[in-house]
N, C-alpha and C positions, 0 to 999 in steps of 0.2 A: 649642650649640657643641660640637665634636665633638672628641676628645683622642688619635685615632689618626695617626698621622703619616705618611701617603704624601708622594710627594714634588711638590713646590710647583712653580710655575713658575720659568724659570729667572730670579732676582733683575739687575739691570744692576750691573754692577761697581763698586765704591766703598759706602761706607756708605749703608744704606736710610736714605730718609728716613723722621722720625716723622710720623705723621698728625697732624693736628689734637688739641690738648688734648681729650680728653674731658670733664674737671673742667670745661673754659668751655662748651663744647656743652652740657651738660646742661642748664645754667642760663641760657644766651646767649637772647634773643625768637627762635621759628623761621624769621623770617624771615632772621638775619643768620645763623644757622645753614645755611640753603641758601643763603648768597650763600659762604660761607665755603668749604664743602662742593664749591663750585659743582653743585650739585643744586635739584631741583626737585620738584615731585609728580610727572612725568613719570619720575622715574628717571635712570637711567641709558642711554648706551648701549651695545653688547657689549664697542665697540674700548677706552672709558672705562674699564667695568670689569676688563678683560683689562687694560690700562695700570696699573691701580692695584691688580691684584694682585699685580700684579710689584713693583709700587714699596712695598707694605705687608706682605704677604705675608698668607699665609691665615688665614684666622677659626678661629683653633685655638689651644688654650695647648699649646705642645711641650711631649710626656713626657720626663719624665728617665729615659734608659733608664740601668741599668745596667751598668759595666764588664763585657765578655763576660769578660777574664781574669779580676777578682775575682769573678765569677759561679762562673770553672771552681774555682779555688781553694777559692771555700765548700765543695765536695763533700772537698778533703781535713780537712774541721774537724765533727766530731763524735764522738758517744761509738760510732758503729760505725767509722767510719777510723781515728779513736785506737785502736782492739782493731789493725786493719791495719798500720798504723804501726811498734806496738807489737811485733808479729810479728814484720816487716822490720828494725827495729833489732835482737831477738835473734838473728835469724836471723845477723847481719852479724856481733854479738859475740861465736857459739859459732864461727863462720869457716863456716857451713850456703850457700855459694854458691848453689848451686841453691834451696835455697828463699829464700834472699834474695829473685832472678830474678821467680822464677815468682810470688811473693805480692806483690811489686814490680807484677810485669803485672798482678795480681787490683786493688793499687788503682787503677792507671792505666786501667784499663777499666771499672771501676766507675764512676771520674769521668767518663772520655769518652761512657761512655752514658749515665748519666745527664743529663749535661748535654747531648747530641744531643737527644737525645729529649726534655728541658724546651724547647730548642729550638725545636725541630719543633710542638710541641702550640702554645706559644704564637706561632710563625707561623701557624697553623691557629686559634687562637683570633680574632688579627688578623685575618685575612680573613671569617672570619664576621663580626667585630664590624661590619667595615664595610659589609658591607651593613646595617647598622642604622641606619646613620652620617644623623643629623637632616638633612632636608631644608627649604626650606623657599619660599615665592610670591615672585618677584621679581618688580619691572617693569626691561625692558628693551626698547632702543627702543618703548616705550609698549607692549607686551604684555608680559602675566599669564607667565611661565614658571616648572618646578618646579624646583631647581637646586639643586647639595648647599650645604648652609649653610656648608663651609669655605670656598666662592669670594664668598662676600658681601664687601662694602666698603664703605669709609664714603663717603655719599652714594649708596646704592641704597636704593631704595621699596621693603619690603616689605608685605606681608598678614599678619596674626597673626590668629588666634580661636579658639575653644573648643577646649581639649587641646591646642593644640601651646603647645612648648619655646621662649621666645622664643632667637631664635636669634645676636644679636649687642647691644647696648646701641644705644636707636632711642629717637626720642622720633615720638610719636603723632601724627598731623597730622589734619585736619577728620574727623568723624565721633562716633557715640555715644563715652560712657565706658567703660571694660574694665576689669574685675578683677583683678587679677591674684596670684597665690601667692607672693610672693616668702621664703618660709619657707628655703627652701633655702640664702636668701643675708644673710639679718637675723634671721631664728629670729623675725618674726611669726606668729602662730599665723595669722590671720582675713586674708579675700586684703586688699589693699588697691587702693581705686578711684584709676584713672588718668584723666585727659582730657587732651582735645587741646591739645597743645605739653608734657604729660607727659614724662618720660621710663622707659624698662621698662627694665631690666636683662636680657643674657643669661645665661640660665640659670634665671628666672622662669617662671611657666605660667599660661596663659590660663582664668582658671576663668569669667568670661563676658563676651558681647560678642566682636566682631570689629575691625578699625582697619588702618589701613595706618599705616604706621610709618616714620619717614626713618632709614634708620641712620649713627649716628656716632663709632662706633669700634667695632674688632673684636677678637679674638684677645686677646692679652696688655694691651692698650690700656683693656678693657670693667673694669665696676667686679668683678665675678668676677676676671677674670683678675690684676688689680692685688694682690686679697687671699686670693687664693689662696694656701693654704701646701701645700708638700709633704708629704701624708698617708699612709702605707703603710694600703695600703686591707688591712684584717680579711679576711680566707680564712675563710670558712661552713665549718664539716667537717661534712656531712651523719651521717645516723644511720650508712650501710653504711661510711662511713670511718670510723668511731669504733670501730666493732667489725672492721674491719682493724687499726687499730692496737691495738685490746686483743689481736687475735690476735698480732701482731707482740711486743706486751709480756710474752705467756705463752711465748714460743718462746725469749724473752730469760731469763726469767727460768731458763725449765726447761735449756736448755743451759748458765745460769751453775750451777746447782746439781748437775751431771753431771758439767761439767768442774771444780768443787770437789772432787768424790769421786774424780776422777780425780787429781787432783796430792796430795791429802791421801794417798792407798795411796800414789802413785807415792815419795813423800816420806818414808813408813813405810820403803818398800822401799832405801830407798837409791840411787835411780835420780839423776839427775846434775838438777842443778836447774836450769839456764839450759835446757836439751833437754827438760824436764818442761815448763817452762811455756810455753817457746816450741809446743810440739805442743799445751797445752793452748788459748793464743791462737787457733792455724790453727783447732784444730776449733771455736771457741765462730766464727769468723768465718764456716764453712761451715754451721754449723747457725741462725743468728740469719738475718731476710728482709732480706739487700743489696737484694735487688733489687724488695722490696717498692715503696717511694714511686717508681720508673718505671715498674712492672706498673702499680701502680693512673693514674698522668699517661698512659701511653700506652694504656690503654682506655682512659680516659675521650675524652680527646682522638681516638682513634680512631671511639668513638661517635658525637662530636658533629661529624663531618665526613658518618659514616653519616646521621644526621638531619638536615642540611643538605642532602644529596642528597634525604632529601624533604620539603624544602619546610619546616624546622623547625629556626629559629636559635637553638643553644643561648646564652643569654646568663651562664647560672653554673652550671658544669658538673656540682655537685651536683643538678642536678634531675633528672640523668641518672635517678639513681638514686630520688630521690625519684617520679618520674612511672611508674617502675617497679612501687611500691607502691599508686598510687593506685588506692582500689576507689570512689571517687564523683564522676563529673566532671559539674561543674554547667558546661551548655553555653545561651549565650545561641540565640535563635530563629534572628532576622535574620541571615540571611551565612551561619551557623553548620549549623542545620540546614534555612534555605530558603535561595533563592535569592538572594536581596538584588537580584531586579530586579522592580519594583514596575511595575504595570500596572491604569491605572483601567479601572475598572466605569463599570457604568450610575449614575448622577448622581444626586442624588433632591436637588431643589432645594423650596425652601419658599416656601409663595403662590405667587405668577405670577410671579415670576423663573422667565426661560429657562435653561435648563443649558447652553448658551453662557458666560451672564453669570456661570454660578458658577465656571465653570473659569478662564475670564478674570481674574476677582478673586483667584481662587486663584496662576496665572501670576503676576500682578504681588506677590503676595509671596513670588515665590521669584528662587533666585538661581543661574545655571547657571553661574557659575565657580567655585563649592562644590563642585560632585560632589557634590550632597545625592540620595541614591537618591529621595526625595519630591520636592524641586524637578525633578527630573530625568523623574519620572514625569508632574509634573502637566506643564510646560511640554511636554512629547512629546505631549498630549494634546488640545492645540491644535492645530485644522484644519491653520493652517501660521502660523509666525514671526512674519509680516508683522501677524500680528494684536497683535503689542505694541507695532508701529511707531509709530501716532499719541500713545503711551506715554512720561511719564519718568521716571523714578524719584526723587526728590528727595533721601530719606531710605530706608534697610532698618535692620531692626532684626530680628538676626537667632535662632533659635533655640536656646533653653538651657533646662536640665532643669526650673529653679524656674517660669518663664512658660510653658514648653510650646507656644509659637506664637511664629511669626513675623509681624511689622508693615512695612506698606511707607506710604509717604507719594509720591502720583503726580498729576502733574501732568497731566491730561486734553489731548486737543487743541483742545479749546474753550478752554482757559486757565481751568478751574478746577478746584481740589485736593481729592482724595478723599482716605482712606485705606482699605488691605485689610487684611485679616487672614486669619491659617488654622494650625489648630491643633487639638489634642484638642477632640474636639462639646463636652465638660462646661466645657472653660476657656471657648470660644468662648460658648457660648451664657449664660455667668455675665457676661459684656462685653456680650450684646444689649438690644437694647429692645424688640424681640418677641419676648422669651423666651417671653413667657407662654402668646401664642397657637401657637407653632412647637412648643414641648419636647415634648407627647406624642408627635407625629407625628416629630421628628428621635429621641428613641428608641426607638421602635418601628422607626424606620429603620436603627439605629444596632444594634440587636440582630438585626436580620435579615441585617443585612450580616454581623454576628461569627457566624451561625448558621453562614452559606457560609464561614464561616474568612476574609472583609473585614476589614482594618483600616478604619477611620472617621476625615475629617479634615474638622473643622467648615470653615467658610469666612464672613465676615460685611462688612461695608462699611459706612463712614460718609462724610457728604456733609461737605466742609470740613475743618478740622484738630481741630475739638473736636464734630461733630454726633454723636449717636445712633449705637453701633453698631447696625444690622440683620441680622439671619442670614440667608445668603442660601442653605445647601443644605450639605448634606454628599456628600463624595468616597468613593468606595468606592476603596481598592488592595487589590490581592489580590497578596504575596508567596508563592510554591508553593511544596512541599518540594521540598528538593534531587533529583534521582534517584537519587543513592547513601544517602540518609541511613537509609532506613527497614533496609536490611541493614546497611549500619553501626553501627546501633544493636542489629540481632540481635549482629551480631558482638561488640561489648561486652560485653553481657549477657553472652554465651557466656566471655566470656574475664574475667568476675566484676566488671565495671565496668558502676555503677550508673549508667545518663544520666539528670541531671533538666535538662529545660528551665526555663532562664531567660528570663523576659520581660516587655519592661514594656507588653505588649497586654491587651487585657482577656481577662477570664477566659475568656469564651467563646471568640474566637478561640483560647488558649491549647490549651482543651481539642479545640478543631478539626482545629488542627496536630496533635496530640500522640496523637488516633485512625485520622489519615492516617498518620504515623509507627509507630504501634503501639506507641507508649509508656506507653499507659496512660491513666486521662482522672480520675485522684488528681491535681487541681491545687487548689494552694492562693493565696488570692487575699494576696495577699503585705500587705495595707492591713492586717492583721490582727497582722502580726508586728510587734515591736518593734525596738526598737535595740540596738546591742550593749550598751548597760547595761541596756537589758532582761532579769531573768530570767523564763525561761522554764520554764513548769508541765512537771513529769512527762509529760503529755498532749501538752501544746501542741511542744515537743520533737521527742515518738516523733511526731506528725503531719509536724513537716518530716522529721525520717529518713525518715518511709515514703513521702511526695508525691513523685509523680512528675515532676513541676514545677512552678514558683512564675510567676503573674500580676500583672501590674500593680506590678513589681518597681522598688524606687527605687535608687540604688547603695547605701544605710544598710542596706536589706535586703538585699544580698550579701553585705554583710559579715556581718549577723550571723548568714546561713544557713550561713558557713561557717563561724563559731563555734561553734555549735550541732553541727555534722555534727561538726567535729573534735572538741567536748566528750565525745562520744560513739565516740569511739573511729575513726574515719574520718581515711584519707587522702585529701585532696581535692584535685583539680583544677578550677580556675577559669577560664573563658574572657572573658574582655573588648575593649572597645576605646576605651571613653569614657574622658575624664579623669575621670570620677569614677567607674570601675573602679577605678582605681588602688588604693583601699584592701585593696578584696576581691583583687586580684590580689595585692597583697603577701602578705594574710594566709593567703591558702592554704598549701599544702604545697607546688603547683607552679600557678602562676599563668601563663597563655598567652593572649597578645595575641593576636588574630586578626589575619587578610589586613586592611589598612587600618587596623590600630588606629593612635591618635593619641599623638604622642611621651611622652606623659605615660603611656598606659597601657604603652606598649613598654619606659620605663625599669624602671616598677614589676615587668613578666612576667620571672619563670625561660626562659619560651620565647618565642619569636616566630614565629608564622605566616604564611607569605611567597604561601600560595595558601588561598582557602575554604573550607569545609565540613569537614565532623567526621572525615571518611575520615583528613586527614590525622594527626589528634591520635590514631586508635586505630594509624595505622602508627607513630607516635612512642611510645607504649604497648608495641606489639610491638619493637619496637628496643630501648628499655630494658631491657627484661625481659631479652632476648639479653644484654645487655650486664652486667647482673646474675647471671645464670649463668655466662659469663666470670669475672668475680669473683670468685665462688662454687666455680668448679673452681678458681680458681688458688688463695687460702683453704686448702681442704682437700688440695689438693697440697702448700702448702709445709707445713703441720702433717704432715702423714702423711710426707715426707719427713725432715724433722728428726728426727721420733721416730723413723725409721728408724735412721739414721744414728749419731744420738746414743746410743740402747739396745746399739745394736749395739758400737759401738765400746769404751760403758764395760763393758758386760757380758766382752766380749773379754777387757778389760784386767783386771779385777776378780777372774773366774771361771778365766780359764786364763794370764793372766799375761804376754798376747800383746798388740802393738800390730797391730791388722791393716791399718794404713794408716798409711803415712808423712805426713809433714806437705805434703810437697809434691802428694800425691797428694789429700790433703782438699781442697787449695787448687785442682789442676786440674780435680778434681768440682767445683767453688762456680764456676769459670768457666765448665765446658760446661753447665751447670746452670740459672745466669744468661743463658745464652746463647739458648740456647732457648726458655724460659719466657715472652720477652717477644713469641713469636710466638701465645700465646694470647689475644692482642689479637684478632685475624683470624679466631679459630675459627670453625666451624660449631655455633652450638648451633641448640636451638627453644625454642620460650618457651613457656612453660605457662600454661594458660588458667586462670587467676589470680591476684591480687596478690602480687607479689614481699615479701615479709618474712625478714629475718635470724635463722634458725633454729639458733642458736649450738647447743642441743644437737644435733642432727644435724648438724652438720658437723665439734661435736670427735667424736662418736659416729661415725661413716665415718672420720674421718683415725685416729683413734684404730686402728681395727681394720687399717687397712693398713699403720698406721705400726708393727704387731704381729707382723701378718703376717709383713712384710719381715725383720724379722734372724731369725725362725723361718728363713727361707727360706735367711738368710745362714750362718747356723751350721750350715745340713746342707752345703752347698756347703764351708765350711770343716772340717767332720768329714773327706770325701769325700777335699778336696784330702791334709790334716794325715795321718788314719791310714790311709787307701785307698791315695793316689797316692803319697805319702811324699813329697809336694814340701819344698825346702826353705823356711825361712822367708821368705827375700826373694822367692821365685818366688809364695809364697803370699799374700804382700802386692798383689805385682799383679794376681794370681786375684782376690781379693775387691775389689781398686779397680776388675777392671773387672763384677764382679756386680752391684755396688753405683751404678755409673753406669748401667748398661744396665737392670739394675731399676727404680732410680729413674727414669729415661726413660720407661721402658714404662708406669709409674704414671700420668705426662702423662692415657693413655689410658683409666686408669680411672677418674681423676674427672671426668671430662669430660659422665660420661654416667651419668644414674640408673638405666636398663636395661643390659645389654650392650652391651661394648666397641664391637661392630660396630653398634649401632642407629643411630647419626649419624655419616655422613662426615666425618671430619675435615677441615678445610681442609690446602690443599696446603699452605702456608707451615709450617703445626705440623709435618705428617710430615715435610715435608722438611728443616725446623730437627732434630727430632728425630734422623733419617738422618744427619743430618749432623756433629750432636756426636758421634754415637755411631759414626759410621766412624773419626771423630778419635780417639776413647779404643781403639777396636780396634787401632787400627793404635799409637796410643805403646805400649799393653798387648803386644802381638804382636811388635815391634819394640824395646820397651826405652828410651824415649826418659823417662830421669830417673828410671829404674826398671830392674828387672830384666827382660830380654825374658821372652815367657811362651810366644811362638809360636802356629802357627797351630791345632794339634788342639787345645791346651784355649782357646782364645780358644771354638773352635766348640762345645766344652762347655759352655763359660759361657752361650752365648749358647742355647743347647735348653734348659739348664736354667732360665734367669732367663726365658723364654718358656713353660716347661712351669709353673712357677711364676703368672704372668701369667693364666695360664687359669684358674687354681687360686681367685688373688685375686680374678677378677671374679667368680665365683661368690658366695666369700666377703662379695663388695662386694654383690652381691644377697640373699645373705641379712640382711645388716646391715640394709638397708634396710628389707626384712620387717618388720625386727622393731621397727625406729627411727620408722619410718613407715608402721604397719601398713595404714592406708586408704589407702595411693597405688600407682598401678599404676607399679611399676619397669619392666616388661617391654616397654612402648610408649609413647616418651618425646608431649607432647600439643604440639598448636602446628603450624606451616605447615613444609612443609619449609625444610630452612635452603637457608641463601640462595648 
């Protein structure tokens, strides 16, 4: 049941009516349930259910969104708006007009962007979501249709089985028994068995068996939706935002200790006290990260719309960052790195059975309104259709991990009942009664086939409902690698991502693929490993770190391979698509559903893959990575900034007794400042060919030295103006506010890029946000707008010199590197051109 809120169709006027008690449905015989319902096993038909969504409305519990004004309002309620605030009120009681105004505008634009931009992302969140949005089998006018699960109604047929989400509250009508997990909604640990005239709850999961289902109630009506409470769901803060915010806590901390030293002289000196603290509020409010939690929502979000265009639905948008880090992505076979379209071989039948009859037995136990790639291959394998005609099918029983075969019960055209089977040779042939005489010859079959990289699918039949199974031949498929995978897999390696195949094939096949692939032929037969309460030897260990892939893999052993990897120091990435992924997808670092995974595994994945093969998961690898450099320059810009700013200004006040910047002038730095910044969302970076890791010393170690550099740079400009040009104090005031904008601007450029300024094109949005502030401050500088004009010859000093400077610092920024990160080449940043 899906909890995003597009809009419904349109209701007919006057109070909807309520559907039918749920409480009585559940419990009512199914018969008086479909006369109630007025349904049938037939379903629905289109015009029915189109009537009765109107009159019920959709299968969805509405979110409670919250008030967009108290939304805007939260942004003025904190300990950084109360410093703003704070300002603005002194500013009003010393009678400082103009700075009233202007730090007035600083909160109101703080608010408005912030909350555009929380906005925005989570419009952008919405629309990914929904295409996630659970789908699920109707019948209508007596066919099978796929159809999103918010238009279900009560009294529509649906189909449930293995992995999906049941989708609405349905009770079960003829057919086997089904499992199902309802932990989500009773906190039973162990699934519990349903049958027919059952009833399943939405939001349950099918852990085995198939059924069709009558549904009878939906949306707010269903036993979910009735006990449902309003829960503010938990926000993840992944690792790179934890150390965002410790950097944000040092900045705070170190501008509250500057501007302490600042007001304690100032206060020595006799300086006016309401003017003392109100200039020390502005500056603690331009040097602490305003504009940090929108930089960090607006990449993020801007990421996860990047990785949506390939094919890669972020579903919690710290994975962004996490999938950035990952050096070990344990990738399943099927889909993943083959093809997922299966094609028999030559037949190898046992005794005198024709290979006709083995395929035939095989067709009737499968079932082609599944999209089972295996039913899908055997029945294509049949001369033509017609050959199932004189066929009925009574009973299916269909496949799941613990039986590993499917069972059919058929009623022949002579009028008497067999049944088939088909499944793993080892299950099937422990069910025969000719095991004895068949089994050397089916594996010797059976290994020759995994020789040519064959998967093997026993086949056997029994005469009546209880006679003797007999084995009747084994199937050869052969799934091929992808065409892209075996260079997608160089390409990993290359960029420090370890591939190990997962698979639950046997060994041999395993190592088949995996020397087509060029992955290596270190496979371990996974029967070996334990569970995750298993501990695991020294030895046994370092053998899965170093295998190159794991065989004959159950889901218990995914988990505990990615216990192990992580025990050890590894980020990992997991791909799945079964319901019983779901664990190992949770438990990874970054867990990604594949194309087709089933709703159980798609809730558990951080990602969701919307097309096949591995191509796409190493393009998502590179996007993040991007997307973590972004971060990563904006980080050590605003540290290097602050300590610009901050050093500079108390040193000024300390050492020579000068304010070099008015308060209104800090404040209209911290808005063109803000202003710009948020366009390094867009940038141009490249990603470096290996795993992303938060290297806290190297990045105070770079911010540090430009945040050094810069008032070095500020105080010769100030000599120059003070005993060179003999300006006076307020002309000199504007001189350094606009050094100090146009420096800090120009810094954008330096950390952007571990080589030289010029080695990656910036995107056009950064230079021209950049241009942009920076003609603003020219021209109020030049002009005098809240300041003392400065004019146009030293505007064009400031600006040679804060550029003659710039050159000076990228150097410096290269040697820092040298010396910070002696083994990495600065000089030629690694990765694809940016984009």
């Amino acid at each position: 049941m899906t909890t995003h809120t597009p809009a419904a169709p349109a209701a007919p006027s006057g109070p909807r009516p309520e559907p039918p008690s749920g409480e009585d449905l559940k419990t009512l015989a199914l018969p008086e349930v479909q006369r109630r319902l007025d349904s049938s096993a037939s379903g629905l038909s289109r015009a029915q259910a189109a009537e009765r969504l109107a009159q019920y409305g959709p299968n969805e519990i509405a979110e409670v969104k919250s008030n967009p004004l108290l939304k805007f309002l939260a942004y003025f309620w904190g300990p950084i708006p109360w410093m703003i605030e704070a300002a603005v009120i002194l500013s009003a009681v010393v009678g400082h007009w103009p700075d009233f105004f202007i730090i007035l505008v600083l909160l109101l634009a703080n608010a408005v962007v912030g909350f555009w931009e929380e906005h925005q992302a989570g419009n952008a969140i919405d629309a990914l979501k929904a295409k996630l949005a659970i789908r699920a089998r109707v019948k209508r006018d007596g066919t099978w249709t796929n159809a999103a699960a918010r238009d279900l109604v009560p009294g529509d047929v649906i189909r449930v089985r293995l992995g999906d989400i049941v989708p609405a509250d349905a009770r079960l009508l003829a057919g086997d028994p089904v499992e199902v997990d309802q932990s989500a909604l009773t906190g039973e640990s162990l699934p519990a068995t349903r049958r027919p005239g059952d009833a399943v709850f939405s939001g349950s999961i099918i852990r085995r068996g198939e059924s069709d289902a009558l549904v009878y109630a939906t949306g707010s009506g269903t036993y979910f939706g009735k006990t449902a409470q309003l829960v503010q769901q938990a926000h993840t803060v992944s690792h790179f935002q934890r150390a965002v915010l410790k950097i944000g806590n040092y900045l705070i901390v170190l501008a509250a200790v500057l501007v302490t030293v600042i007001i304690t002289v100032a206060l020595l000196r006799g300086d006016p006290l309401f003017t003392t603290v109100q200039f020390a509020l502005v500056l603690t409010v331009a040097a602490i990260p305003v504009a940090m939690p929108t930089v960090l929502s607006v990449t993020m979000a801007v990421g996860a719309r990047l990785l949506a265009r390939k094919q890669a639905i972020v579903s919690r948008l710290v994975a962004i960052e996490e999938l950035a880090g990952v050096d070990v992505l344990c990738a399943d076979k099927t889909g993943t790195l083959t093809q997922n379209t299966l094609t028999l071989g030559e037949v190898f039948a046992a005794g005198d059975t024709p290979s006709d009859q083995v395929v035939l037995a095989a067709a009737l136990a499968s079932r082609a309104e599944n999209d089972d790639p295996i039913d899908l291959a055997v029945l294509g394998a049949l001369g033509h259709r017609d050959a199932l005609g004189g066929y009925r099918v009574t009973h299916f029983q269909p496949f799941d991990p613990v039986h590993k075969r499917t069972e059919a019960t058929v009623l022949g055209a002579d009028g008497a009942t067999f049944k088939t089977t088909k499944g793993a040779p080892q299950v099937i042939l422990q069910l025969s009664a000719n095991a004895g005489q068949v089994q050397d010859a089916v594996h010797d079959a059976v290994n020759a086939f995994a020789a040519r990289g064959f998967r093997a699918l026993g086949v056997a039949r029994a005469h009546g409902q209880a006679g003797p199974w007999q084995f009747l031949g084994v199937l050869p498929l052969s799934d091929p690698p992808r065409e892209d995978a075996a260079s997608t897999i160089a390409t990993a390696r290359a960029m420090g991502v370890n591939v190990k195949m997962v698979t639950g094939d046997a060994l041999a096949i395993a190592k088949e693929t995996a020397a087509k692939l060029g992955m290596g032929t270190g496979i371990l037969d996974a029967a070996g490993l334990g569970d995750v309460k298993h501990e695991e030897s020294a030895a046994s260990a370092a053998s899965i770190e170093n295998a190159d892939g794991f065989a004959q893999v159950f889901p218990e052993h995914k988990f505990h391979i990615v216990d192990v990897l992580q025990k050890h120091g590894h980020i990992v990435g997991m791909t799945g698509d079964g319901v019983n992924d779901a664990p190992a997808l949770k438990k990874a670092d970054c867990g990604i559903a594949v194309d087709g995974a089933t709703d159980a595994a798609r809730a558990a994945a951080s990602i969701v893959l919307t097309t096949p093969g591995l191509s796409v998961i190493i393009d998502a690898v590179k996007e993040s990575r991007k997307i973590f450099q972004r971060m990563n320059s904006y980080a050590i810009y605003r540290i290097a900034e602050t300590l610009r700013v901050l050093l500079f200004v108390t040193l000024a006040i300390l050492v020579v007794n000068f304010y070099p910047l008015t308060a209104v002038m800090i404040v209209m730095l911290a808005l063109l400042n803000d202003g710009a910044i948020l366009s390094i969302a867009y940038d141009n970076v490249r990603y470096r060919n290996r795993p992303e890791a938060w290297n806290m010393r190297l990045v105070l170690g770079i911010a540090t030295v430009l945040g050094v550099v810069g008032p070095i740079a500020a105080f010769g400009l100030f000599y120059l103006g003070d005993r060179v040009l003999h300006l006076g104090h307020p002309q000199l005031q504007t001189l350094m506010y606009l050094m100090l904008s146009v420096a800090g601007h120009l810094t954008i450029f330096l950390t952007r890029t571990r080589g030289p300024f010029w080695s990656i094109r910036p995107a056009r949005i950064l230079w021209l946000a950049v241009l942009g502030t920076q003609a603003a401050a020219t021209l109020i500088a030049v002009y005098g707008i809240l300041m003392t004009p400065l004019g146009w010859k030293w505007a064009l000093l400031v600006w040679g010199y804060a550029l003659a400077w710039f050159l000076i610092s990228d150097r410096v920024k290269l040697l820092a590197y040298r010396i910070l990160e002696p083994g990495e080449t600065t000089t030629r940043p690694t990765g694809t051109q940016p984009r």
